[in-house]
N, C-alpha and C positions, 0 to 999 in steps of 0.2 A: 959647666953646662948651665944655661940660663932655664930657669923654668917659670912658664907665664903661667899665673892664674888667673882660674872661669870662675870670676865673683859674681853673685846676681843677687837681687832684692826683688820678690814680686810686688810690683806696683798693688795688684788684688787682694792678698793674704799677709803679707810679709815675711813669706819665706825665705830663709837665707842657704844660699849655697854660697860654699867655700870650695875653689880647687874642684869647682865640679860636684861635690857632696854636698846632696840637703842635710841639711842639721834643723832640729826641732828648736822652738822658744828654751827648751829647756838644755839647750847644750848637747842634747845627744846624737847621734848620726838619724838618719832616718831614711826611707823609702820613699823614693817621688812616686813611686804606683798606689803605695797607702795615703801619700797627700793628695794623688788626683783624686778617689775612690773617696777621702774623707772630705774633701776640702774643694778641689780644683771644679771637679765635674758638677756638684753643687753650683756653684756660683754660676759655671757656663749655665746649666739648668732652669737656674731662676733669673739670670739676667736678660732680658729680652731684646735690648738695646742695641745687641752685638756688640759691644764696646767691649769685651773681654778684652784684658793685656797679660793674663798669665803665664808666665815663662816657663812654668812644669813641661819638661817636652814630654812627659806621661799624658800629660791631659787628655782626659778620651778615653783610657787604660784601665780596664775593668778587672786586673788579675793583683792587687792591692787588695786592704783594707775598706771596707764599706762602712756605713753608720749600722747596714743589719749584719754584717758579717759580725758585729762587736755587740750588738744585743742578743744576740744566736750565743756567743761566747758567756755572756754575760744572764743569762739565761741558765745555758747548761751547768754554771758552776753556782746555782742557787737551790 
């Protein structure tokens, strides 16, 4: 059985998916709803140009990781 892999690079961030899986700079698997919340919906945010080319299909996805969901975190444990 042959199996094709879903490799992608975003042009935006340089997010790496393998086989479909985001994986983080640091090797570990990760969540495209915490990249759009961290990462993706930023950029759309502040790019006004429309030029976005982000490949997260979370993009948009507000049920992730946020920058205050992780200060609320980062917070409660001080």
């Amino acid at each position: 059985m042959e199996r094709s892999l879903n490799n992608g690079l975003c042009p935006e961030c340089d997010a790496h998916w393998i086989d479909g899986q985001l994986y983080w700079s640091n090797g570990k698997e990760g969540c495209p709803h915490d990249l759009a919340g961290l990462v993706c919906n930023q950029i759309f945010k502040y790019n006004h140009s429309g030029g976005v080319k982000c490949i997260n299909p979370c993009m948009g996805s507000d049920s992730g990781q946020t920058w205050k969901h992780r200060t609320d975190l980062n917070n409660d444990n001080n």
